[in-house]
ZATIPA-206133 format. One record per residue (C-alpha): residue in three letters; x, y, z. Coordinates in pm, whole numbers, plus 50000, padded with zeros to 5 digits. Example, Ala and Ser with C-alpha at 12.3 -4.5 7.8 and 13.67 -1.06 7.14 Angstrom:
% ZATIPA-206133
Ala512304955050780Ser513674989450714
//
This chain:
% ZATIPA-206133
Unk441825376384081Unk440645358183754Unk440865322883773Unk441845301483426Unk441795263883338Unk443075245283010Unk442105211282932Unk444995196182705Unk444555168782457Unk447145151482301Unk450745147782249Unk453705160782508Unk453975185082264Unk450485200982366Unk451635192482747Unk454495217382695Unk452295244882543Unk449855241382819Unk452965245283080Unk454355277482842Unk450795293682818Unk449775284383187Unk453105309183289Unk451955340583032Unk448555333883206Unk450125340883592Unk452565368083438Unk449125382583357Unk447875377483707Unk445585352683670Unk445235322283949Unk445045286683765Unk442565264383906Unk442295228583845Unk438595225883687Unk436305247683445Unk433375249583669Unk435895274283885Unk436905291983591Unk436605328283420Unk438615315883110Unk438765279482968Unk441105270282699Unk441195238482534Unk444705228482370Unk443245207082110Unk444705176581884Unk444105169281525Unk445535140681470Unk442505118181525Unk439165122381463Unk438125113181873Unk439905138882000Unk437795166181811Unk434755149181922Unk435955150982256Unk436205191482169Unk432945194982035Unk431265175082318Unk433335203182580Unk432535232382398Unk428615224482372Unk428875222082760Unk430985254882774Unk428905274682495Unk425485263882777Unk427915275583062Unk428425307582925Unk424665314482923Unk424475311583329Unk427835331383367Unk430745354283263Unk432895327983077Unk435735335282819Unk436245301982617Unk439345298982416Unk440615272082188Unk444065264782078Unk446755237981971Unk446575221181641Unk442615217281532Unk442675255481606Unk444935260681286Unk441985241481020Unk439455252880860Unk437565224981101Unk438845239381362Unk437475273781241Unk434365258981184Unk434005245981495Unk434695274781659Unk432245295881457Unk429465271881561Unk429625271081942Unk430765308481965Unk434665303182074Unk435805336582212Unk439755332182135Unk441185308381886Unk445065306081871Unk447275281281655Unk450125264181778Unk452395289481656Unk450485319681833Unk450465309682177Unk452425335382287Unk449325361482200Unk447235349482477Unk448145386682629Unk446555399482342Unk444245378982338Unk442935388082695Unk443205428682652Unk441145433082325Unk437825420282528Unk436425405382217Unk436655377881974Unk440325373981881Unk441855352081642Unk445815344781566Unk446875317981362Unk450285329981245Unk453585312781296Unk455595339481547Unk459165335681527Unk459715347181897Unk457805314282034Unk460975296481961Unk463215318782177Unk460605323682461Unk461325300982753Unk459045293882996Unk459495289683361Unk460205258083493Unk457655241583669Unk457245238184038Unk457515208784279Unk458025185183973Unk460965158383900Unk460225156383524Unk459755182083282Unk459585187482864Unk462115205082673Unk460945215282325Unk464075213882101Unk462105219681787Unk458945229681676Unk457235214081309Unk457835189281053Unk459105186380693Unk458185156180646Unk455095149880465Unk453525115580551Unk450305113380331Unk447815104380698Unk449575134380889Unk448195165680971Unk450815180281179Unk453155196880864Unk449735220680845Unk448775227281183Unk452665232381331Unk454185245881011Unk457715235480902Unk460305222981121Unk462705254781307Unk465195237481545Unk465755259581822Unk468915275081942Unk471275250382190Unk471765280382419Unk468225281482479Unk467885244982534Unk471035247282799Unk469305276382958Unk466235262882990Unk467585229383142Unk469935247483338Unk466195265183512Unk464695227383533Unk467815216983699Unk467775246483953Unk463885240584002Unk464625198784114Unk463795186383823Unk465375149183762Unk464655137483430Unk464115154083127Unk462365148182770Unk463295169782466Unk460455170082255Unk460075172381863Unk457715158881586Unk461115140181487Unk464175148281722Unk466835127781460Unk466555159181191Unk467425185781461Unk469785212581365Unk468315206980960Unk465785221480876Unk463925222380549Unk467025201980414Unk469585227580511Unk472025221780820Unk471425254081071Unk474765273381147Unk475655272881500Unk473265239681568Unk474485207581649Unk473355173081555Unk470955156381740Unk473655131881859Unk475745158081945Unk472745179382128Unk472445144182340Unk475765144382501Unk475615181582587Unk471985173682781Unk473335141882926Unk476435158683060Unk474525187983248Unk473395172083576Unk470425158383496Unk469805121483624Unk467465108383326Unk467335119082911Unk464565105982711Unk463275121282362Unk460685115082144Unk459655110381893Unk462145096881596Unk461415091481219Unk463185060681129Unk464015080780775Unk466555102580960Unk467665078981270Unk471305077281258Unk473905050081431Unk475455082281610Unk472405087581806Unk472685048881951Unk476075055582013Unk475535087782223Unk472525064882404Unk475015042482528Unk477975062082539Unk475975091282762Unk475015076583124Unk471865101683190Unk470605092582866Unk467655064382938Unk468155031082718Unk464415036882568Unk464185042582222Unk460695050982052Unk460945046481672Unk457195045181482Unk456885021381173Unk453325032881107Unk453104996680890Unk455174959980827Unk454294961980486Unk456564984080203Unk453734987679984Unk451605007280229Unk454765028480345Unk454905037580021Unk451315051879978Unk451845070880346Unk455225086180219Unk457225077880477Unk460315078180292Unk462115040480427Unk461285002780384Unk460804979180632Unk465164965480474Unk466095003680646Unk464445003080900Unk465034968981075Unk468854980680996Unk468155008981275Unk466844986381498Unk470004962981482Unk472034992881488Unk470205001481846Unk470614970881969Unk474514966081905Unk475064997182095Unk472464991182394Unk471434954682392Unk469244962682693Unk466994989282472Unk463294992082548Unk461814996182163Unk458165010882131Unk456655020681774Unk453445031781667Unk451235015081438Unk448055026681159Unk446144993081122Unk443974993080827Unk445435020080623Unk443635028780266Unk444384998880051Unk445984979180368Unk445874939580206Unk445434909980469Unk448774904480340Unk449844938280407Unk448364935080758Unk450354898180819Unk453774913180737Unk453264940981023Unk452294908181261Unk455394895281112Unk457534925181179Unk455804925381551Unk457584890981611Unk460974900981437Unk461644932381623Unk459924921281949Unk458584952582115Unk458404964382442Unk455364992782410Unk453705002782095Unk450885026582046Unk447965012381776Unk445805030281652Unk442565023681320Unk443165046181060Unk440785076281052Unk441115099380745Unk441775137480855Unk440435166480669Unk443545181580490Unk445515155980466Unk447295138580138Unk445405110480197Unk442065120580285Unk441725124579904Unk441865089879874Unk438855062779929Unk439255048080239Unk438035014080098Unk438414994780461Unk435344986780612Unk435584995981022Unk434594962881127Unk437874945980948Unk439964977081107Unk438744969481420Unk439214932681381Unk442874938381282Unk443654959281522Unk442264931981804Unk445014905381623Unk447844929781621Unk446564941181985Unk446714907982126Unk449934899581952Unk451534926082126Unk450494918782488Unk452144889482461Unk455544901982360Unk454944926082602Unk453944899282886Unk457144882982796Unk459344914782808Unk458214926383149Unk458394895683289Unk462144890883232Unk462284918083524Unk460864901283795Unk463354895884041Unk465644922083884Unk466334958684068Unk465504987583823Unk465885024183897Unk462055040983876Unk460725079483914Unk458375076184099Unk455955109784048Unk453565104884344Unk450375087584472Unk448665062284255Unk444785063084254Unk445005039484548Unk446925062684786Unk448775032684978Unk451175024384642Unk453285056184469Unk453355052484097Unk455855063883807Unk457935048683522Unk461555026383455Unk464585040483277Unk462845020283017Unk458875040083059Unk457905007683209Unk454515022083426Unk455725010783782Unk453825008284098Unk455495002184485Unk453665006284830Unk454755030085007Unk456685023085376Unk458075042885599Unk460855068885476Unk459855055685108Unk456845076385068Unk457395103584870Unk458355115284487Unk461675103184425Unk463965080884270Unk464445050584388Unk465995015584345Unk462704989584324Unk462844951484318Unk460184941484075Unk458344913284240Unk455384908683907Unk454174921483583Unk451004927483373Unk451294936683004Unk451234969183094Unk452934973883373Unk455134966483672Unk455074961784012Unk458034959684286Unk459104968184632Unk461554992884749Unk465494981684818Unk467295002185048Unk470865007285076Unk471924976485234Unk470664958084918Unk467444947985136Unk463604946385021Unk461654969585219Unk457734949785283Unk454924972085334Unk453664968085716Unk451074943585632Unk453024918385405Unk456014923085671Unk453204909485937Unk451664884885697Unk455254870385638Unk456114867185994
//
């Protein structure tokens, strides 16, 4: 039997397409192993959204293209770098056998029967009706509810590589739960490069599709324990979504909402189509309904023509909204995009430098959020073994990473109530509480407490 491996980089987005192409892959017969140096085919889901992540691609496919001298090896490249012309070039240069965009997958067949260099980089409308099986021995799962963008921030790469936004069908998205649900799995994240605009897409509302708020309530009410989403664009957040949040049990009281920047003027020259005014009016709005909401954003430090004053009012904004999690990132110009045109007139050292302020400005928010838990029981999924095999690790309602020894009859995947007894910045750490309401010591503490 031919053996196959993908290496995914990137977004949840790129998870789920490894999951979908990973089942055409066994439909074909193949046996998926977990490294390349077992492998007959290697496919790398790529990202484009960063530069590091293609160097990370070049750095594998040098290895791969030597590989392929000592050995049969098919090497195949998809996700979003495989739609650009840098992509393409890549490609060219260290001999990729199969290149696939993110709207192809679904040609990997074909891609395996011609037995020579195939390339398919057109949009297929069937990938949004094709459902993939649900995966095994797993309590959370992806549901892709939507695939593109139409919005056209000026950094972003992803209206290019994904094409424009197509909501899919809520009978497909029941279905498809209805299989996760059957297969164990617990909690559930619908997935979309901005879940708020589902059921409109390129400004027109879809016959037959519900809002997003709507879409919520029907998830929530299926069965499943735990809803998440991500991610939102604060230009088409509505109130009605925080209302479902609270007003639907199984959906999880975490809401991730990027900013990008604190600062109107540089919002303005990445077209993201709100000020700071609107969006601080979502975040009250969030917080009325669900007072106990975990926020995370994302963050581009040292955007072209990013001020020190610029830079201060995202600081600002950092202390204002007080967030839980938040993803920060330098700016790196992309190839392709709006504003790769531009000069990008910040040195790297002041990027860098800014991005250690706004860094160390959020770990202690964060310190200060997940330390208002100790003490406090919290429901965590807990996936399985941490790196150190005594403790299981997973995440809160609230995608607080959580870790717990294990003891007996608490050992395995699950969810489970947890008394958080300390915190990091980044994460959590707690005991089990059984039934009774009683903290459940690993064997050693027990004896150490005696």
């Amino acid at each position: 039997m031919a053996r196959a491996h993908i290496i995914t980089y990137g977004c949840q987005m790129n998870e789920y397409d490894t999951h979908l192409v990973e089942s055409q892959l066994v439909a074909l017969g193949m046996d998926m192993v977990d490294s390349p140096d077992h492998a007959d085919l290697v496919l790398l889901n790529t990202c484009a959204v960063r530069g590091k992540p293609v160097d990370k691609v070049r750095t594998v496919l040098g290895l791969l293209r030597k590989e392929k001298q000592k050995r049969n090896l098919v090497v195949g490249m998809m996700g979003c770098l495989a739609q650009l012309e840098e992509g393409q070039q890549i490609a060219r240069k260290f001999e990729v056998d199969v290149l696939i965009g993110p709207g192809a997958i679904l040609d990997i067949s074909k891609a395996l029967e011609n037995n020579q260099r195939f390339w398919s980089l057109q949009f297929k409308d069937e990938l949004h009706d094709f459902i993939p099986p649900a995966p095994v021995d797993k309590l959370q799962a992806h549901l892709t509810i939507m695939r593109g963008c139409d919005h056209h921030c000026t950094y972003c790469i992803v209206p290019t590589t994904r094409g424009p936004q197509v909501s899919r069908h809520p009978d497909l998205i029941m279905k498809e739960l209805d299989m996760l649900l059957a297969a164990g799995v617990q909690e559930v994240t619908l997935l979309g490069q901005n879940v708020n605009s589902y059921g409109i897409d390129q400004g027109k509302r879809v016959p037959g599709v519900p809002s997003f708020a709507e879409l919520l309530r029907m998830v929530g009410s299926s069965g499943i324990r735990r809803v998440k989403f991500t991610t939102s664009h604060p230009m088409n957040f509505t109130e009605d979504v925080a209302q479902a949040m609270a007003e639907t049990p199984a959906v999880c009281n975490y809401v991730h909402l990027p900013v990008q920047s604190g600062s109107n003027r540089v919002l303005r020259r990445m077209a993201r189509e709100y000020t700071i005014e609107k969006y601080l009016e979502h975040i009250a709005a969030v917080k009325k309904w669900m007072p106990d909401v975990v926020l995370a954003t994302d963050i581009i430090v040292g955007f072209s023509g990013e001020t020190e004053e610029d830079f201060q009012q995202t600081m600002d904004l950092f202390d204002e909204v007080g967030y839980d999690q938040a993803y920060m990132f330098a700016y790196s110009a992309r190839p392709g995009t709006p504003s790769y045109k531009h000069f990008d007139d910040m040195p790297r050292e002041v990027k860098i430098e800014r991005l250690k302020r706004l860094i160390d400005k959020q770990k202690e928010w964060a310190l200060k959020k997940n330390a208002a838990f100790v003490g406090q029981d919290v429901e965590v999924l807990l996936r399985g073994d941490a790196t150190d095999p005594s403790l299981l690790e997973g995440h809160t309602r609230g995608n607080h990473p959580t870790f717990v020894p294990k003891v007996p009859g608490y050992d395995k995947p699950g969810i489970y109530t947890v008394r958080i007894s300390h915190s990091t910045p980044h994460s959590m750490f707690g005991n089990f509480v059984d039934a009774q309401g009683q903290v459940l010591l690993p064997v050693k503490a027990s004896a150490a407490n005696a």
